[in-house]
C-alpha positions as CSV (number, residue, x, y, z in Angstrom):
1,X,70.9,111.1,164.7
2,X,67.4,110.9,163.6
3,X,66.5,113.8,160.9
4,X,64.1,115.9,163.0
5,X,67.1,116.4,165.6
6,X,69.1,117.1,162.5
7,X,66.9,119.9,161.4
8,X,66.4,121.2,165.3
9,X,70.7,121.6,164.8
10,X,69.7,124.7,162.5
11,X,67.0,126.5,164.9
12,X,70.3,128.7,166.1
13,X,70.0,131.6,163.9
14,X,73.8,132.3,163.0
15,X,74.3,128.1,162.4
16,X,71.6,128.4,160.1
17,X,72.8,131.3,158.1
18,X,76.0,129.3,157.6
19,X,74.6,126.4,156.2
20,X,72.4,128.3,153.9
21,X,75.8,130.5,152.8
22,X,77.6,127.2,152.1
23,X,74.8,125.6,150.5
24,X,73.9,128.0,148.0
25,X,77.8,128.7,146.8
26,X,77.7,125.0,145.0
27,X,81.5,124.7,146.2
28,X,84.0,123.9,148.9
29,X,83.8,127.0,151.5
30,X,86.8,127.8,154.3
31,X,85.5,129.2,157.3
32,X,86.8,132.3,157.1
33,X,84.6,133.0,153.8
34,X,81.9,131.6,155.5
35,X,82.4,134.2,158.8
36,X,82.7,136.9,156.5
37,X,79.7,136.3,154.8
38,X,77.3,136.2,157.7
39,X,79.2,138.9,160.0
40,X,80.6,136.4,162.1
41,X,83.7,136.3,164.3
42,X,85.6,133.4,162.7
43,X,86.2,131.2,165.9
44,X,82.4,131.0,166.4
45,X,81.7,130.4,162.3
46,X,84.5,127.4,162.9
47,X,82.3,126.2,166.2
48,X,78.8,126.4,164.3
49,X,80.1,124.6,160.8
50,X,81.9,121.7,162.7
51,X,78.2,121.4,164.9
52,X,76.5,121.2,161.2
53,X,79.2,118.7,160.0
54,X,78.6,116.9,162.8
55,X,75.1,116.5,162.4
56,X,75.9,115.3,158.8
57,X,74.0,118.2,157.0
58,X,77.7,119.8,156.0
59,X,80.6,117.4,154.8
60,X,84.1,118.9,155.3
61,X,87.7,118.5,154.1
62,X,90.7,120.2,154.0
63,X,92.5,121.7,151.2
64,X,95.2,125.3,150.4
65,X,93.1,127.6,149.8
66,X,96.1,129.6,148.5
67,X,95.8,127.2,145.6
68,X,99.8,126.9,145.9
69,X,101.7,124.0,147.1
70,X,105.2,123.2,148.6
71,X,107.2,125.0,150.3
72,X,105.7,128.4,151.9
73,X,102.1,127.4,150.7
74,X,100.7,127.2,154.1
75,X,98.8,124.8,156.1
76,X,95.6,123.3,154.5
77,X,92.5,125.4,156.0
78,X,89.1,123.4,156.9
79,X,86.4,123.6,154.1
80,X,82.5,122.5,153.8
81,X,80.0,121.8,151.3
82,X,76.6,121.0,151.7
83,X,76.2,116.8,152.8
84,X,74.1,114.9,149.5
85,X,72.2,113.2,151.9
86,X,68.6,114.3,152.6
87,X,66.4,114.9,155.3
88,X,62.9,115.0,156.1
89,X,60.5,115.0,158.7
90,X,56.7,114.6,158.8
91,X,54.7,114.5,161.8
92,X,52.9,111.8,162.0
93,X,55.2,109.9,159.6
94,X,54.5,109.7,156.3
95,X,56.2,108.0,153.3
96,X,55.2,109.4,149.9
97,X,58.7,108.8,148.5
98,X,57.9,104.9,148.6
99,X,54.3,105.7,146.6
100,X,56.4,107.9,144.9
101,X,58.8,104.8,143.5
102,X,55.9,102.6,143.0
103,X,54.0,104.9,141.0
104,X,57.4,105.4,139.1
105,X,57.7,101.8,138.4
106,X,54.2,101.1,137.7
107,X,54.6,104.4,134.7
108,X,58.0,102.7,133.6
109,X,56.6,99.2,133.2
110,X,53.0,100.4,131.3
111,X,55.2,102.5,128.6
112,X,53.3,105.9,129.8
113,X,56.4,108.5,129.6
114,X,54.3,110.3,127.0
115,X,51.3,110.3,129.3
116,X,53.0,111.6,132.7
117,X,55.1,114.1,130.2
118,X,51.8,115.6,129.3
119,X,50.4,115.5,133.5
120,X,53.7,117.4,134.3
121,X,53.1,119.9,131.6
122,X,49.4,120.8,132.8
123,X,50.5,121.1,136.1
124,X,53.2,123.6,135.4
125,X,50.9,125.8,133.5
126,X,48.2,125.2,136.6
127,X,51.1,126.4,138.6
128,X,51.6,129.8,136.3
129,X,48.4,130.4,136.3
130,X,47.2,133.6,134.3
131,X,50.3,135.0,134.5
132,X,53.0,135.0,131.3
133,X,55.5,133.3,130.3
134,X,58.7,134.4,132.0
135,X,59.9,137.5,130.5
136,X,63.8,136.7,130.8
137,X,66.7,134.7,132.9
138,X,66.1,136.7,135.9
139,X,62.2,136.1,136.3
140,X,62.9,132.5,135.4
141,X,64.8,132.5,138.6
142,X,62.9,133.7,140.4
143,X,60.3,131.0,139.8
144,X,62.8,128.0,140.2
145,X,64.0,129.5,143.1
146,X,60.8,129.7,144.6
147,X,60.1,126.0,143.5
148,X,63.0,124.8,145.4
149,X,65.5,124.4,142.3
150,X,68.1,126.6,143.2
151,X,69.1,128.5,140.5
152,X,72.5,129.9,139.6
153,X,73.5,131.9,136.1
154,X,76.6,129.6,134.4
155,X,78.4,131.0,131.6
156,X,80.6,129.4,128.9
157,X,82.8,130.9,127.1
158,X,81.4,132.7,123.8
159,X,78.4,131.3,124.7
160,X,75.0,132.8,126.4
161,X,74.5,132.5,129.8
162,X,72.4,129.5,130.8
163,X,70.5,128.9,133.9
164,X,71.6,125.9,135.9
165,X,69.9,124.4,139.2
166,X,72.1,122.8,141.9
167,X,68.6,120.9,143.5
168,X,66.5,118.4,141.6
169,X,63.0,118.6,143.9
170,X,62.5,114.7,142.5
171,X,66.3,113.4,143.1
172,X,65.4,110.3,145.2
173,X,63.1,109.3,142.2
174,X,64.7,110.5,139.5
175,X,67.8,108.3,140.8
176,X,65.9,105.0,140.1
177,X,64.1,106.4,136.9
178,X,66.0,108.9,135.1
179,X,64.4,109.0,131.7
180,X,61.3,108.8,132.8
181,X,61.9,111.4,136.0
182,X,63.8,113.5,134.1
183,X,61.0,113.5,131.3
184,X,58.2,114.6,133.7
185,X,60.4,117.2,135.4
186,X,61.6,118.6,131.5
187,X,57.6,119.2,130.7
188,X,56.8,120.8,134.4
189,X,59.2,123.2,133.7
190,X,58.1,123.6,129.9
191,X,54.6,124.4,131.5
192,X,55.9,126.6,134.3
193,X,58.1,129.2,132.7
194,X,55.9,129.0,129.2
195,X,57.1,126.7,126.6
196,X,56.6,129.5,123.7
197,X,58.0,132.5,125.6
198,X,61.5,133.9,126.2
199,X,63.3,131.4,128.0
200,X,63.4,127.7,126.8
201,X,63.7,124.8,129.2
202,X,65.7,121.9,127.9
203,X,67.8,118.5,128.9
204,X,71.7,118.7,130.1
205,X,72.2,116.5,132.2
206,X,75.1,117.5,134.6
207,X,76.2,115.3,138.0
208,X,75.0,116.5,141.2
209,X,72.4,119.3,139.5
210,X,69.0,119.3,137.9
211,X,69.2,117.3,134.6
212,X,67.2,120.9,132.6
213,X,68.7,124.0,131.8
214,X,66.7,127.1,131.0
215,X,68.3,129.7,128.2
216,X,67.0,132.3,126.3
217,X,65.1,131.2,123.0
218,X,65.9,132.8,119.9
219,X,62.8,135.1,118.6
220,X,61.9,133.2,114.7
221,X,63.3,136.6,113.3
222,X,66.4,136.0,114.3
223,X,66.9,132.2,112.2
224,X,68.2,132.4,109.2
């Protein structure tokens, strides 16, 4: 199926709010969850999420949702998570993830992480504007999220919360050049949410996700 009949799948309005539910939970979801959530009777969530699995833009399983096993557990219910391919479309057609790649490659090769480090920076802070750095978690959120990041608070125990991001906006690049990706996308961020304000952006790597983290920064009173 070629991606712009992919993306016409989602033009019905309740198949589209199920795939954004599932997307933005980060996890497996059963289908009555996923009915529930968008007001749904169950049968037609069940129709809808097989149509987006079938399209390839869900992935689905099976699993006890019960979280028992044996005996009395019950059958295994249907569950979905958002497909790790992507899809595009551009009309004409257009390929800026190939100059993308080459650009990558041509940086890697010259040695000029420190110079496309300091381009990403400037072009986050272009990107803020006159406005200040983000004031706290939540207004960093906001910001990510309307970058395309997908922001989600994750908290460790006795530990501050730390914003995580389930999308990476550069993952088909940053797959071939990680350091050098992850780099450039470390310093946007730096520039976008303020590098000396409230909220700090740094590296932690974590499968699947965005490789930054954004956390509240300790004010210099509070070092010791």
């Amino acid at each position: 199926m070629k991606d712009i009949d992919v993306i016409a799948v989602l033009q019905d309005p309740v198949r589209h709010r199920l795939y954004e539910y599932v997307a933005a939970q980060g996890r497996e979801v059963g289908r009555n969850e996923a009915a529930e959530a968008v007001g749904v009777a169950r049968t037609l969530a069940a129709h809808h999420l097989d149509k987006l699995a079938e399209a390839g833009l869900l992935e689905s399983g099976s699993r006890r949702l019960t979280g028992r096993s044996g005996p009395g557990a019950g059958r295994p219910a249907k569950v979905y998570t958002r497909a790790r391919a992507e899809r595009s479309v551009s009309l004409p057609a257009r390929d800026y993830r190939t100059a993308a790649e080459l650009l990558a490659e041509a940086a890697e090769q010259a040695g000029l992480d420190a110079e496309l480090c300091a381009a990403g920076r400037r072009r986050g802070e272009a990107l803020r504007g006159p406005a200040a750095p983000c004031a706290g978690l939540e207004e960093a959120m906001e910001v990510l999220a309307a970058r395309g990041y997908e922001p989600y608070l994750a908290y460790a125990e006795a530990a501050a919360p730390v914003v995580r991001m389930r999308n990476c906006p550069f993952h088909a690049v940053a797959e071939g050049f990680p350091p050098l990706v992850c780099g450039m996308n470390l310093a946007l961020l730096e520039g976008l949410l303020g590098a000396d304000g409230p909220v700090r952006a740094r590296m932690d790597a974590r499968p699947g996700e965005c490789c930054v983290v954004v956390e509240e920064q300790l004010s210099k009173n509070n070092i010791h």
